[in-house]
N, C-alpha and C positions, 0 to 999 in steps of 0.2 A: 101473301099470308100462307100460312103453312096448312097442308092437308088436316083436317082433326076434325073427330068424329060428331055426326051431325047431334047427337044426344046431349053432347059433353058439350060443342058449342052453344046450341038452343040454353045450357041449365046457365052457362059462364055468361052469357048474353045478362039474363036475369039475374044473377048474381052479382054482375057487375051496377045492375039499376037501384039494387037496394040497399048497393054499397053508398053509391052515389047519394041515394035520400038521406043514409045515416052520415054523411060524410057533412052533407049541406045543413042538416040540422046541428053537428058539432062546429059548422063556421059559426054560424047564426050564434052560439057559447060564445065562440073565441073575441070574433071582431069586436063587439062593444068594450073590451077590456085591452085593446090595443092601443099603444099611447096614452094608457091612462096610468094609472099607480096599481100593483100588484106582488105577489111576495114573490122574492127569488133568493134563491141559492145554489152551493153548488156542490154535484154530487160524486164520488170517484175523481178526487183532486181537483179536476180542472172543466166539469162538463155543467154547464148551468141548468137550472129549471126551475119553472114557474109554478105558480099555483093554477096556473091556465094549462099548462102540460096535464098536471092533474088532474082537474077537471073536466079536460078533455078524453081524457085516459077514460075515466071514467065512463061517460057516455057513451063511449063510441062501444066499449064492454058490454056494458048493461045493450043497448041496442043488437051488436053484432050478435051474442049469446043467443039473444032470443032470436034473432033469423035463425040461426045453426047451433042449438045448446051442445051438439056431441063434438063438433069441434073443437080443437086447440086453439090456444092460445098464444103468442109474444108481444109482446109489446117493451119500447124500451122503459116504462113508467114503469111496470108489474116485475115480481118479481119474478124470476125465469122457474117455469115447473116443466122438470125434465119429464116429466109426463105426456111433453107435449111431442114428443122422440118415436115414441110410437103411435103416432094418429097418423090416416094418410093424408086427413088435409086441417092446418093450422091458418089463420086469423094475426098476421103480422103485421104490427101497427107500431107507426111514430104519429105520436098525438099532435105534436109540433115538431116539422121537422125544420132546422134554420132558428133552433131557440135565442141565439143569439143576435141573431137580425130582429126577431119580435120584441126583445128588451130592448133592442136601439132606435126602435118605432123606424124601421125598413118592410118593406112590402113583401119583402120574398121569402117568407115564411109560408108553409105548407102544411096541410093536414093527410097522413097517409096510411093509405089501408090497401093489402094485397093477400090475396084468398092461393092460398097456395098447397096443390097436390102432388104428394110425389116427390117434393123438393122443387117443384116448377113452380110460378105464379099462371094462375088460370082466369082469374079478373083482379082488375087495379085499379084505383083511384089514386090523385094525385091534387090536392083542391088548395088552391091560390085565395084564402077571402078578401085579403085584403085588394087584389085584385080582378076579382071574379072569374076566374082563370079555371074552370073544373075540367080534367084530362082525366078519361078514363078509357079502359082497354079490356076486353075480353080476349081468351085464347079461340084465334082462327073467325074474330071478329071486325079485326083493325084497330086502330086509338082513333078518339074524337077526344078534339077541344072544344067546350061548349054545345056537343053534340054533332059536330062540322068533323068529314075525317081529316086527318091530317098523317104527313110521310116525312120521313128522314130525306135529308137536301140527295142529291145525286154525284158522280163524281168522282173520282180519286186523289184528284189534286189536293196535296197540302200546302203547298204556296198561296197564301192566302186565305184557309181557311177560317173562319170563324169559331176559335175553340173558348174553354174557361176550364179551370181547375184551379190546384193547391200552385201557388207561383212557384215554387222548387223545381215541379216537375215541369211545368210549362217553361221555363228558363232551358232546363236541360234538351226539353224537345223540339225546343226554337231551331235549333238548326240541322234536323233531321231530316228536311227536303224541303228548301224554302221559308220563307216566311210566314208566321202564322199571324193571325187580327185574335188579339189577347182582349177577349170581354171584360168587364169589373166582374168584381167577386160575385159568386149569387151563393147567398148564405144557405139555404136549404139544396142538398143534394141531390135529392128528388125532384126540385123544380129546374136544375143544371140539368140532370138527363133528358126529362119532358121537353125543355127549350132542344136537344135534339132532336125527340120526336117528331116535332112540328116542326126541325129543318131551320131555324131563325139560328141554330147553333149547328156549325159542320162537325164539330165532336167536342166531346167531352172527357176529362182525366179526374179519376178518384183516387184518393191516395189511401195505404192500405192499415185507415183508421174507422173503415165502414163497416157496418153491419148488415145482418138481416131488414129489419125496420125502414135503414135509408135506401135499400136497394129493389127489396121486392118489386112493388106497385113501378118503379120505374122500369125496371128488367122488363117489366111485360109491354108499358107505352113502349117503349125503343124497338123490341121486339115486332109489336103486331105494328110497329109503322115502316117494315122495312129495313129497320137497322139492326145491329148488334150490340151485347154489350161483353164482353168478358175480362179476363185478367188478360195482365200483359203477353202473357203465355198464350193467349187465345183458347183458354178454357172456358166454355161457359159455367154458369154459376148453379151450385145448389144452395138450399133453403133447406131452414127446420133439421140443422146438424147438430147436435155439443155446442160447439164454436160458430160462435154467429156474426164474428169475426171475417172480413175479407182482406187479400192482397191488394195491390194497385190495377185500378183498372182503366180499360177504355171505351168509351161509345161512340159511335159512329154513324153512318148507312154503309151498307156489305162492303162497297168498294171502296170506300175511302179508309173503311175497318180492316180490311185487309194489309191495303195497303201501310195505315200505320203500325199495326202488328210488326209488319214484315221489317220495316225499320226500328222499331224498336229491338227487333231480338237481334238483329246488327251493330246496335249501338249501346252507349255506358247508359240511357239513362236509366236511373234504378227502380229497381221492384218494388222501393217499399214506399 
Protein backbone atom coordinates (compact mmCIF):
# COMPACT_ATOMS: atom_id res chain seq x y z
CA UNK A 1 0.00 0.00 0.00
CA UNK A 2 1.00 3.35 -0.88
CA UNK A 3 2.35 6.10 1.75
CA UNK A 4 -0.93 8.51 2.49
CA UNK A 5 -1.42 10.77 5.03
CA UNK A 6 -2.50 9.49 8.48
CA UNK A 7 -5.71 12.11 8.48
CA UNK A 8 -6.83 11.31 4.91
CA UNK A 9 -6.52 7.50 5.63
CA UNK A 10 -8.33 7.65 9.42
CA UNK A 11 -11.35 10.02 7.29
CA UNK A 12 -11.30 7.14 3.84
CA UNK A 13 -11.35 4.26 6.58
CA UNK A 14 -14.73 5.84 7.79
CA UNK A 15 -15.86 6.79 4.55
CA UNK A 16 -15.57 3.79 3.15
CA UNK A 17 -17.87 2.10 6.42
CA UNK A 18 -20.78 4.27 5.63
CA UNK A 19 -20.38 3.62 2.03
CA UNK A 20 -20.73 0.08 2.84
CA UNK A 21 -24.08 0.56 5.21
CA UNK A 22 -25.63 2.66 2.28
CA UNK A 23 -24.54 0.23 -0.25
CA UNK A 24 -26.10 -2.89 1.90
CA UNK A 25 -29.14 -1.06 2.45
CA UNK A 26 -29.59 -0.36 -1.61
CA UNK A 27 -28.93 -4.44 -1.97
CA UNK A 28 -31.63 -5.14 0.53
CA UNK A 29 -34.00 -2.48 -2.56
CA UNK A 30 -32.48 -4.52 -5.30
CA UNK A 31 -32.45 -8.41 -4.39
CA UNK A 32 -36.21 -8.97 -3.74
CA UNK A 33 -37.00 -7.65 -7.43
CA UNK A 34 -34.36 -10.09 -9.00
CA UNK A 35 -35.92 -12.57 -11.23
CA UNK A 36 -39.04 -11.24 -10.74
CA UNK A 37 -40.92 -8.93 -13.33
CA UNK A 38 -40.01 -5.30 -13.60
CA UNK A 39 -39.91 -2.42 -16.24
CA UNK A 40 -37.04 -2.05 -18.68
CA UNK A 41 -35.92 -0.13 -21.35
CA UNK A 42 -33.36 1.23 -23.28
CA UNK A 43 -31.59 4.21 -23.19
CA UNK A 44 -28.95 6.15 -25.75
CA UNK A 45 -29.82 3.27 -28.57
CA UNK A 46 -28.49 0.41 -27.08
CA UNK A 47 -27.75 0.63 -23.13
CA UNK A 48 -30.80 -0.93 -21.02
CA UNK A 49 -32.27 0.04 -17.68
CA UNK A 50 -34.60 -0.92 -15.21
CA UNK A 51 -36.83 0.47 -12.85
CA UNK A 52 -34.30 -1.06 -10.22
CA UNK A 53 -31.49 1.14 -11.61
CA UNK A 54 -33.78 3.84 -10.64
CA UNK A 55 -34.70 3.14 -7.66
CA UNK A 56 -31.55 2.31 -6.67
CA UNK A 57 -30.30 5.71 -8.06
CA UNK A 58 -32.27 7.03 -6.07
CA UNK A 59 -31.35 5.77 -2.64
CA UNK A 60 -28.14 5.60 -2.77
CA UNK A 61 -28.59 9.78 -3.52
CA UNK A 62 -30.91 10.60 -0.98
CA UNK A 63 -28.39 8.48 1.54
CA UNK A 64 -25.00 9.44 0.08
CA UNK A 65 -26.11 13.42 0.11
CA UNK A 66 -26.90 13.31 3.50
CA UNK A 67 -23.50 11.84 4.77
CA UNK A 68 -21.78 14.69 2.52
CA UNK A 69 -24.47 17.25 1.18
CA UNK A 70 -21.56 19.71 -0.25
CA UNK A 71 -20.27 17.00 -2.43
CA UNK A 72 -20.80 16.27 -6.16
CA UNK A 73 -22.32 14.11 -7.69
CA UNK A 74 -22.37 11.32 -11.09
CA UNK A 75 -23.96 8.72 -11.43
CA UNK A 76 -24.89 7.01 -14.59
CA UNK A 77 -29.04 7.25 -13.90
CA UNK A 78 -28.70 11.29 -13.01
CA UNK A 79 -28.40 13.59 -15.36
CA UNK A 80 -24.71 14.89 -15.59
CA UNK A 81 -24.34 18.62 -13.75
CA UNK A 82 -21.24 20.06 -14.95
CA UNK A 83 -21.26 21.61 -11.64
CA UNK A 84 -19.74 18.67 -10.46
CA UNK A 85 -16.20 19.88 -12.63
CA UNK A 86 -15.43 22.01 -9.89
CA UNK A 87 -15.83 20.18 -6.53
CA UNK A 88 -12.65 18.47 -5.20
CA UNK A 89 -14.43 15.51 -4.27
CA UNK A 90 -17.52 13.92 -6.28
CA UNK A 91 -19.84 10.77 -5.23
CA UNK A 92 -19.57 8.38 -8.55
CA UNK A 93 -22.13 5.87 -8.68
CA UNK A 94 -23.45 2.81 -11.09
CA UNK A 95 -26.70 1.92 -9.36
CA UNK A 96 -26.58 -1.43 -11.24
CA UNK A 97 -23.65 -2.06 -12.63
CA UNK A 98 -23.99 -5.50 -15.17
CA UNK A 99 -27.80 -4.34 -16.08
CA UNK A 100 -27.84 -6.81 -18.39
CA UNK A 101 -27.02 -9.77 -16.55
CA UNK A 102 -29.79 -8.56 -13.72
CA UNK A 103 -32.61 -8.62 -16.68
CA UNK A 104 -31.26 -12.19 -17.50
CA UNK A 105 -31.63 -13.28 -13.76
CA UNK A 106 -27.41 -13.91 -13.58
CA UNK A 107 -25.73 -13.22 -10.43
CA UNK A 108 -23.02 -10.84 -11.26
CA UNK A 109 -24.59 -7.81 -11.23
CA UNK A 110 -23.27 -5.08 -8.74
CA UNK A 111 -24.07 -2.00 -6.80
CA UNK A 112 -21.27 0.70 -7.12
CA UNK A 113 -20.09 3.72 -5.26
CA UNK A 114 -16.58 5.50 -5.21
CA UNK A 115 -15.81 8.67 -3.28
CA UNK A 116 -13.45 10.32 -5.34
CA UNK A 117 -10.74 13.47 -4.60
CA UNK A 118 -8.75 15.13 -7.00
CA UNK A 119 -9.66 12.77 -9.82
CA UNK A 120 -8.46 9.75 -7.61
CA UNK A 121 -10.82 7.36 -5.77
CA UNK A 122 -10.25 7.51 -1.99
CA UNK A 123 -12.91 4.88 -0.72
CA UNK A 124 -14.84 2.22 -2.77
CA UNK A 125 -17.49 -0.25 -2.72
CA UNK A 126 -18.25 -2.81 -5.08
CA UNK A 127 -21.34 -5.04 -3.55
CA UNK A 128 -22.37 -8.52 -5.29
CA UNK A 129 -26.26 -9.01 -3.59
CA UNK A 130 -27.05 -11.53 -5.28
CA UNK A 131 -24.05 -13.11 -4.05
CA UNK A 132 -23.23 -11.60 -0.84
CA UNK A 133 -19.83 -10.61 -2.09
CA UNK A 134 -19.21 -6.77 -0.54
CA UNK A 135 -15.46 -5.51 -1.65
CA UNK A 136 -14.57 -2.58 -0.41
CA UNK A 137 -11.26 -0.43 -0.18
CA UNK A 138 -10.03 2.63 1.29
CA UNK A 139 -7.02 4.98 0.15
CA UNK A 140 -3.61 3.57 2.02
CA UNK A 141 -6.18 0.98 3.77
CA UNK A 142 -5.92 -2.19 1.54
CA UNK A 143 -9.44 -3.94 -0.15
CA UNK A 144 -11.40 -6.50 2.06
CA UNK A 145 -13.87 -9.03 0.78
CA UNK A 146 -16.50 -9.45 3.40
CA UNK A 147 -14.21 -7.69 5.72
CA UNK A 148 -11.03 -10.41 5.01
CA UNK A 149 -8.08 -8.48 3.18
CA UNK A 150 -7.51 -9.75 0.06
CA UNK A 151 -4.35 -9.08 -2.88
CA UNK A 152 -3.83 -9.34 -6.62
CA UNK A 153 -2.40 -13.11 -7.60
CA UNK A 154 1.64 -12.60 -7.97
CA UNK A 155 3.73 -13.20 -10.97
CA UNK A 156 4.49 -12.15 -14.40
CA UNK A 157 3.73 -15.08 -16.27
CA UNK A 158 0.99 -14.95 -18.91
CA UNK A 159 0.92 -18.34 -20.10
CA UNK A 160 -1.72 -19.44 -18.30
CA UNK A 161 -3.04 -16.78 -16.70
CA UNK A 162 -6.57 -16.42 -15.66
CA UNK A 163 -8.02 -13.34 -17.49
CA UNK A 164 -11.83 -12.21 -18.71
CA UNK A 165 -12.82 -9.23 -20.89
CA UNK A 166 -14.69 -8.15 -24.17
CA UNK A 167 -13.72 -11.52 -26.62
CA UNK A 168 -12.18 -9.17 -29.50
CA UNK A 169 -9.64 -8.23 -27.29
CA UNK A 170 -8.95 -11.38 -25.50
CA UNK A 171 -8.74 -13.07 -29.20
CA UNK A 172 -6.15 -10.54 -30.23
CA UNK A 173 -4.13 -10.91 -26.87
CA UNK A 174 -4.18 -14.71 -26.93
CA UNK A 175 -1.00 -14.97 -28.47
CA UNK A 176 1.04 -12.13 -26.92
CA UNK A 177 3.16 -14.52 -24.62
CA UNK A 178 1.51 -17.83 -24.14
CA UNK A 179 -1.59 -19.07 -23.57
CA UNK A 180 -4.18 -17.45 -21.66
CA UNK A 181 -7.39 -19.46 -19.34
CA UNK A 182 -10.36 -17.16 -20.93
CA UNK A 183 -13.14 -16.88 -17.87
CA UNK A 184 -17.01 -16.80 -19.14
CA UNK A 185 -18.26 -13.29 -19.43
CA UNK A 186 -18.81 -11.56 -16.08
CA UNK A 187 -21.47 -8.95 -16.91
CA UNK A 188 -20.78 -6.12 -14.46
CA UNK A 189 -17.18 -4.53 -14.92
CA UNK A 190 -16.62 -3.65 -11.50
CA UNK A 191 -17.13 -7.09 -10.29
CA UNK A 192 -14.32 -8.37 -13.41
CA UNK A 193 -11.96 -5.97 -11.74
CA UNK A 194 -12.74 -6.84 -8.00
CA UNK A 195 -12.39 -10.74 -9.09
CA UNK A 196 -8.71 -9.30 -9.80
CA UNK A 197 -8.28 -7.81 -6.62
CA UNK A 198 -8.87 -10.84 -4.63
CA UNK A 199 -6.45 -12.68 -7.21
CA UNK A 200 -9.26 -15.50 -8.44
CA UNK A 201 -8.62 -13.40 -11.82
CA UNK A 202 -4.64 -12.78 -13.02
CA UNK A 203 -6.03 -9.82 -15.17
CA UNK A 204 -8.53 -8.24 -16.62
CA UNK A 205 -9.23 -6.18 -20.25
CA UNK A 206 -11.88 -3.33 -20.56
CA UNK A 207 -12.60 -2.10 -23.67
CA UNK A 208 -12.79 1.56 -24.33
CA UNK A 209 -16.84 1.89 -23.82
CA UNK A 210 -16.32 2.50 -20.06
CA UNK A 211 -16.97 5.13 -17.88
CA UNK A 212 -16.41 6.85 -14.75
CA UNK A 213 -19.27 4.78 -12.80
CA UNK A 214 -17.76 1.36 -13.98
CA UNK A 215 -14.47 2.31 -13.02
CA UNK A 216 -14.07 4.25 -9.98
CA UNK A 217 -14.83 1.86 -6.90
CA UNK A 218 -12.73 -0.72 -8.85
CA UNK A 219 -9.63 1.52 -9.68
CA UNK A 220 -9.39 1.83 -5.89
CA UNK A 221 -10.03 -2.44 -4.87
CA UNK A 222 -7.18 -3.18 -7.58
CA UNK A 223 -5.25 -0.44 -6.38
CA UNK A 224 -4.98 -0.82 -2.50
CA UNK A 225 -4.81 -4.83 -3.34
CA UNK A 226 -1.42 -4.49 -4.94
CA UNK A 227 -2.32 -4.36 -8.51
CA UNK A 228 -2.83 -1.82 -11.16
CA UNK A 229 -5.18 -0.70 -13.44
CA UNK A 230 -4.56 1.66 -16.39
CA UNK A 231 -5.00 2.35 -20.30
CA UNK A 232 -3.01 0.34 -22.58
CA UNK A 233 -0.63 3.11 -22.71
CA UNK A 234 -0.10 2.49 -18.98
CA UNK A 235 -1.61 5.71 -17.89
CA UNK A 236 -3.40 5.74 -14.85
CA UNK A 237 -6.86 6.96 -14.69
CA UNK A 238 -8.49 10.37 -13.83
CA UNK A 239 -12.17 10.89 -12.65
CA UNK A 240 -14.67 13.83 -12.48
CA UNK A 241 -13.37 15.18 -16.24
CA UNK A 242 -16.04 16.64 -19.15
CA UNK A 243 -15.63 12.98 -20.51
CA UNK A 244 -16.31 10.30 -18.41
CA UNK A 245 -15.62 8.28 -21.09
CA UNK A 246 -12.45 5.87 -20.99
CA UNK A 247 -10.00 4.05 -23.56
CA UNK A 248 -9.04 0.20 -23.33
CA UNK A 249 -7.61 -0.82 -20.50
CA UNK A 250 -5.89 -3.39 -18.29
CA UNK A 251 -5.72 -4.74 -14.65
CA UNK A 252 -3.54 -6.77 -13.18
CA UNK A 253 -0.79 -7.14 -9.95
CA UNK A 254 2.40 -4.78 -10.68
CA UNK A 255 4.26 -7.50 -12.45
CA UNK A 256 2.20 -9.32 -14.44
CA UNK A 257 0.77 -5.31 -15.36
CA UNK A 258 3.92 -4.53 -16.42
CA UNK A 259 4.61 -7.12 -18.14
CA UNK A 260 1.28 -7.02 -20.26
CA UNK A 261 1.68 -3.40 -20.92
CA UNK A 262 4.94 -4.06 -22.31
CA UNK A 263 3.60 -6.43 -24.82
CA UNK A 264 0.85 -4.83 -25.72
CA UNK A 265 2.77 -1.59 -26.91
CA UNK A 266 4.81 -4.22 -29.15
CA UNK A 267 1.93 -5.60 -30.68
CA UNK A 268 -1.43 -4.90 -33.21
CA UNK A 269 -3.75 -5.39 -30.43
CA UNK A 270 -5.97 -2.44 -30.55
CA UNK A 271 -6.63 0.55 -28.36
CA UNK A 272 -10.02 0.79 -28.61
Amino acid sequence: MPDTDAGLAQEAIEIRDRIADVVREAGRLALPKFRTSFKSWTKDKSSPVTEVDIAVNDLLRERLTAVAPDYAWLSEETIDDAARLSSRRVWIVDPIDGTRGFIAGLPDWTIVVALVEDGRPIAAVVFAPATDAMFTAALGAGTLLNGTPIATSGGGTIDGARVAGPKGTLARAAGLDGRMEVVPKIHSLALRLARVAEGSLDAAFASADSNDWDLAAADLLVHEAGGVLTSFEGQKLRYNRADTAHGALVAAGRERHARLVELIRGSRVERA
